[in-house]
N, C-alpha and C positions, 0 to 999 in steps of 0.2 A: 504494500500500500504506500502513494507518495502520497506523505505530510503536507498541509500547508504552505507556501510558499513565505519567507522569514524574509527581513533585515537586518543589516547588523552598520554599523559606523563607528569610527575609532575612537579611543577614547585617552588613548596616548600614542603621540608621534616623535619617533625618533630618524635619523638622518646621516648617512656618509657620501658626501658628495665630491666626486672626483672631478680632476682638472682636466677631464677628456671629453667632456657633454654627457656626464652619468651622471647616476648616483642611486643607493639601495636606500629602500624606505620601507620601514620598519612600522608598523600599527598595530596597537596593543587591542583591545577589546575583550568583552564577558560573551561568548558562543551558547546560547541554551538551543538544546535536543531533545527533540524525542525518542521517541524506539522508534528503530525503524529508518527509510528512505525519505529525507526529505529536502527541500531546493533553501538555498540561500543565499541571500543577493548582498553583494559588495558596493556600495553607489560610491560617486563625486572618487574614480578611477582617476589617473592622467593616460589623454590621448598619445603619450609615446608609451605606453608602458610594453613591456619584453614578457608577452605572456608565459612563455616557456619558462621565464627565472620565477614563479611563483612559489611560495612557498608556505601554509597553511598551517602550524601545528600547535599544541598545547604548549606553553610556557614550560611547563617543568621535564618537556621533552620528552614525555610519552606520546604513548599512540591509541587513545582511549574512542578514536572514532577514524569512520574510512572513508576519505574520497575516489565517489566513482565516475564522475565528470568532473569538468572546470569549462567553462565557456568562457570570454572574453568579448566585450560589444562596444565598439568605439563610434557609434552611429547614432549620436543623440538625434532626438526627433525635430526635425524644424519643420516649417509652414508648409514647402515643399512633398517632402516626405509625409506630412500627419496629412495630402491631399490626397497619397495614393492609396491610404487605406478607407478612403471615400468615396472612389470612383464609383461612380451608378446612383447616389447616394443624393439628395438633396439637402444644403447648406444654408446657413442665414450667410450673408455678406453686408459687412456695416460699409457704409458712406458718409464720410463729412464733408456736408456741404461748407463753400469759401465764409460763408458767416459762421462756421461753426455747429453748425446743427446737423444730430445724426438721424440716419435713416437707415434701414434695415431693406434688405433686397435678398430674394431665394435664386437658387441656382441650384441646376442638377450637373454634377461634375463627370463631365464628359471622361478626360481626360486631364492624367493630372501636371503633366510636364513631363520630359525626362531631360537627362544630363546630357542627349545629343543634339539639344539645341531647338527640343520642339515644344511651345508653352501649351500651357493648358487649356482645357475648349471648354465652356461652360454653356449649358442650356439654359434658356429665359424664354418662355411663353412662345415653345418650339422654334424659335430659333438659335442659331449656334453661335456663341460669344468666342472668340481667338482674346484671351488675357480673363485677366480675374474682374468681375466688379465692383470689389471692396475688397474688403479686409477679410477672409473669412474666418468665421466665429467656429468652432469645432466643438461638438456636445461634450466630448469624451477623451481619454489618451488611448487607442488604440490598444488591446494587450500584447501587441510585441515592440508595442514603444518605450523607449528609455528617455532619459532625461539629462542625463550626465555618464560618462565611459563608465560600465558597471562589470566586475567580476561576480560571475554565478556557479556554484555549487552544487553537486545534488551530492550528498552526504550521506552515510548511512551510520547510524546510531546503536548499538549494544543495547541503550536503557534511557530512560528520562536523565538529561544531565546536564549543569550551566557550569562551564570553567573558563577559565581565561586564556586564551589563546593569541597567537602574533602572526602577522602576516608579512610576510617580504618578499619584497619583490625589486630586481634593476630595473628604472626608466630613465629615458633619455631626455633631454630640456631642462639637465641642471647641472649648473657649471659655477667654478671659481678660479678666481686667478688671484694674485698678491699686487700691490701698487704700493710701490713707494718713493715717499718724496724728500730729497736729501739740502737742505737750507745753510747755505754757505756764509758767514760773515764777510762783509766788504774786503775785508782783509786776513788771508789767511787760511787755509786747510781744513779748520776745524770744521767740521758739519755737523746738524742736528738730523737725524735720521729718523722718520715715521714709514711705518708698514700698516699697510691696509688690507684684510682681506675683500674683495668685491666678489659677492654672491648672483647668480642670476639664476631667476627661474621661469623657466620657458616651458614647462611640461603641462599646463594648460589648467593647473589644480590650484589652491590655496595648501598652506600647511599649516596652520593654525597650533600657537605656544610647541614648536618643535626644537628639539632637540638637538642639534645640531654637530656633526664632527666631518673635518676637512681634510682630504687624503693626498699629501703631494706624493707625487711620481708617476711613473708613465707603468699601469697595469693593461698586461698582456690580451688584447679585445681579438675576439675573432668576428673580423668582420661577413656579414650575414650576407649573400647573394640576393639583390634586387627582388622582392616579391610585395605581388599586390595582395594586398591587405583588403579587409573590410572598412579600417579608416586608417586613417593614418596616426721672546713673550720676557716680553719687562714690560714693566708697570711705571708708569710713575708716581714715586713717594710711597704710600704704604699699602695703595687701595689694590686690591686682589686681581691679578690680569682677568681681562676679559678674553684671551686666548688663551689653552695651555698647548704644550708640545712634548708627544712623546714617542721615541722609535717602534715603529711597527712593522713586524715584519725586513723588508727591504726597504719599506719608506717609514716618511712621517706622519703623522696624523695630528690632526687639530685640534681641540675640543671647544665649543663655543660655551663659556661657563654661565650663559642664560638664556634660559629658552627664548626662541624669536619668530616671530609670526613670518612664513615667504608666501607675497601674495602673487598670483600669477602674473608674468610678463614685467616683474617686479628686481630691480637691482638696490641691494643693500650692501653696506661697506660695514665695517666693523675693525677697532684699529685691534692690532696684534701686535703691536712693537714701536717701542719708540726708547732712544739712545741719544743722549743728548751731547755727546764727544767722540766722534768718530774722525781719525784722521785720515785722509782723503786725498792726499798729495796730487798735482797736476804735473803731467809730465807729457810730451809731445813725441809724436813720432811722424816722419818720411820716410815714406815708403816708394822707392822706385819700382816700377813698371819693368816686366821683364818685357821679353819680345817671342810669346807664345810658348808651347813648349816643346821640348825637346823630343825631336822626330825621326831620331834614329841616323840623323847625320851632323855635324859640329854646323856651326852659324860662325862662317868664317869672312863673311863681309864686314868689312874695316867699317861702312858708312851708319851700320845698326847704332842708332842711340850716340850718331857722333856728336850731334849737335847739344848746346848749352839747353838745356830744360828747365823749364819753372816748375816744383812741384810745388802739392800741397804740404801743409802741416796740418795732419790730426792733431786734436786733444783731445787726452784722453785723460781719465780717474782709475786712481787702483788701492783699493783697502783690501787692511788681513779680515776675514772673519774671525775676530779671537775675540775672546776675554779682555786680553790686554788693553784692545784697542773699543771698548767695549762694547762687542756683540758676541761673539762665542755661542750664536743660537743658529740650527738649521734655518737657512733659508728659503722658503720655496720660490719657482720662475715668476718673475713678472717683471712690468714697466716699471724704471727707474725715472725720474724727473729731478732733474737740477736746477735751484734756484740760488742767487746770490744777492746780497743786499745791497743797494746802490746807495750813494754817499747820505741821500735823502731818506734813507732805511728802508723805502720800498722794494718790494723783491719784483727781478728780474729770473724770469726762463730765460738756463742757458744751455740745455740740451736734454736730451734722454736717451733711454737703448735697454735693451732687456738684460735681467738678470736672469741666468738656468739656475735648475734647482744647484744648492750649495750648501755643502757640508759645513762644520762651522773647523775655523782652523784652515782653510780653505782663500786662497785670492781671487779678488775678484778686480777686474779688469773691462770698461767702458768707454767708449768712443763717444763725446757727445757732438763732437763737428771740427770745423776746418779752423786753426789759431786766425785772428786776423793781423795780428803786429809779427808776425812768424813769415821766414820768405826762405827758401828751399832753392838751391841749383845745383843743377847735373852737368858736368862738363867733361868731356871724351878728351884727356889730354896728351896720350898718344898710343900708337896702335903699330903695332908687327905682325909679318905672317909667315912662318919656315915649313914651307908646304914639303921639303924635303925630309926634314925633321918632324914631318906631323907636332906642329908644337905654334900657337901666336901668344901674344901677352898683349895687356891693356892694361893702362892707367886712367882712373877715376879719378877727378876730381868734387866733391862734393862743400858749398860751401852753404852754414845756414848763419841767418842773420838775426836775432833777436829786437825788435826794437818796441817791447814793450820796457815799463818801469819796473819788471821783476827780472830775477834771476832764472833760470828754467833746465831743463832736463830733457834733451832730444835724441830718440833714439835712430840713426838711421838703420834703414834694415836695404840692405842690397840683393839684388837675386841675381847669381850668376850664371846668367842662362844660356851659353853659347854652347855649354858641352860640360855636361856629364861628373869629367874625371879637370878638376882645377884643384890648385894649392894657391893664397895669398903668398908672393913672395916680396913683398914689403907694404906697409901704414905705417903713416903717423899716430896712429890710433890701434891699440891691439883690438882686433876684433871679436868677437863670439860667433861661433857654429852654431846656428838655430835648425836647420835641418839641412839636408842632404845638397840646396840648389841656394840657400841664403847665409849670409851674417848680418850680424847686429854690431854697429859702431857707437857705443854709447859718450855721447858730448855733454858737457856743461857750458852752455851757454849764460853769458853774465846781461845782466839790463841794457839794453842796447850797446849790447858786444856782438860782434860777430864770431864763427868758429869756422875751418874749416879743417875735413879728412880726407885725404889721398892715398889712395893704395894703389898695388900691381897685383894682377892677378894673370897665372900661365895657363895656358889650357894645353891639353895634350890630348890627340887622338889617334 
């Protein structure tokens, strides 16, 4: 015998929301049964939910009752749809007249539209109407109408019995990412650092005093083949962080230490961090352009890159994640924003660029744009080629030119691209080996000082 048809609605919500457009959601609820088979209904679902990850059982993790369907219905009822289970069928249709005043009119519903573009045909005192003539009024909800995306049940029962049971389930249309904004004094390295988590919820639901916790890292998705569906932490001073952080597993996770309502299509921020002496050194770098990559034959043309060059200068920011320097907390990826204080204490944007997840103890390293008082040249100062000797050499000259009011820290990086197999056989600058095709020439440059480095380098093939 099937039971009555039941409802049920949460009565606690909990939350882990991944940085990949997930998140598992958790709802607590009291389940009463009877003996026996009987259906019950899940409302106010989210339209992305992943039916397959549901997951229905008693809190204290037995197994005291057995599901023998689960249905899934992502096809709330609208105007449309509540016409087609009227067709043959006569309708009141309201009319407001331009003064306001309504009037009622009947119609028998021909037809009720479909989704290939054909509208509805409505009969009036035998003849055929193509569109609607009002509003129509609907006596009833249809009984295979929904109202909101609803998971349904048919359950089967041992005995009469109400216990508290959880449901979970992964849906997609909820996401988080980290923002943070680093606030410079007019003068000097020191920054004040805030992190923000920013929460989005897109999955088409409300979540009402939920519980919240935030997962960085990248977990392994197997992504699903195309198919149609039916629808589609510091604190400041003594007060208690309102993020905590703890390792989990392979990543971190977040906890939000107060429940918070996510209403649909709803972005909330919530700070996690905030440091008030972070030092932050500025230090610049020029980067020369190679001339493509190597193709299996040497670049033995004298005229490659002969000419004097203007480049740019990046600037760039580079802090320890430590203790020391006071952060020493995992950090998860997001946007970075740099602001400094102008002479009148107003703050100026001066750049931004993402931070990836980061361990804490960890350097982090930022590009926020091009120096403007910074000027870069490339100059080819002379060139040999002993094709007998399979062997040419080349001298670089590089000079850069400071002409702001600070002192500064330039790193040139060169890429030696002609061939393969080089050795440096003289700088005025000892260089560093940064990988296989570049070195790093590290300058100090004084307040409107100039500097320049000259090397030779041999190639042999």
């Amino acid at each position: 015998m099937l039971l009555p048809l039941s409802f049920v609605s949460a009565e606690n919500i909990s939350m882990t929301i991944y940085n990949q457009n997930f998140g598992v959601v958790r709802e607590q609820f009291e389940l009463s049964l009877e003996q026996g088979i009987q259906s019950v209904d899940f409302t106010g679902m989210t339209r992305t939910l992943e039916p397959s990850s549901v997951v229905l059982r008693a809190r204290n993790g037995a197994s005291p009752f057995r599901i023998i369907e689960q249905s899934y219905r992502a096809d709330p009822i609208n105007e449309s749809s509540a016409l087609t289970f009227f067709e043959g069928e006569v309708l009141d249709f309201e009319r407001i007249t331009s003064e306001g005043e309504r009037t009622i009119v009947q119609g028998r519903v021909i037809r009720a539209g479909h989704a290939g573009g054909e509208g509805p045909i409505i009969e009036q005192n035998g003849l055929l109407r193509f569109g609607l003539p009002g509003k129509p009024l609907f006596p009833r909800l249809d009984d295979d109408g929904i109202l909101t995306p609803t998971l349904s049940w048919r359950i089967q029962s041992p005995g009469q019995q109400s216990l508290p049971v959880e449901l979970s389930y992964l849906t997609q249309g909820l996401n988080w990412e980290a923002d943070y904004n680093f606030v410079a004094p007019a003068k000097g390295d020191t920054m004040q650092m805030m992190g923000w988590v920013t929460i989005t919820n897109r999955s088409g639901r409300v979540y009402p005093d939920a519980q919240l916790k935030l997962l960085a890292g990248t977990v392994n998705r197997i992504q699903p083949e195309r198919v149609m569906m039916r629808a589609q932490a510091m604190a400041m001073d003594s007060a208690a962080p309102a993020v905590s952080a703890e390792a989990f597993d392979d990543f971190h996770l977040y906890t939000i230490a107060e429940p918070t309502t996510l209403r649909d299509q709803e972005q909330k921020q919530i700070e996690f961090l905030r440091a008030e002496a972070v030092n932050a050194p500025r230090y610049y770098v020029v980067a020369g352009t190679g001339h493509g990559s190597l193709r299996g034959e040497p670049l033995i043309q004298s005229g490659l890159r002969a000419a004097t060059q203007r480049m740019p200068v990046q600037s760039f920011v580079r802090f320890e994640n430590s203790e020391a320097n006071g952060l020493g907390v995992p950090l998860p990826a997001g946007r970075a924003r740099f602001y400094r204080a102008a002479s009148d204490g107003s703050l100026q944007f001066i750049g931004e660029n993402r931070i990836g997840h980061t361990p804490r103890d960890e350097t982090i390293e930022m590009r926020l744009g091009e120096a403007f008082d910074w000027v870069a040249e490339r100059t080819q100062v002379a060139f040999e080629r002993n094709d007998g000797r399979r062997r040419m050499t080349e001298t670089i000259r590089i000079n850069v030119r400071n002409r702001s009011d600070n002192d500064g820290r330039v790193d040139i990086m060169e890429t030696l691209f002609r061939w393969s197999s080089w050795q440096i056989r003289s700088s005025t600058i000892e260089p560093e080996h940064v990988d296989a095709q570049t070195v790093r020439f590290p300058v100090d440059v004084p307040a409107s000082g100039e500097t320049s480095v000259t090397y030779t380098v041999e190639y042999n093939w």
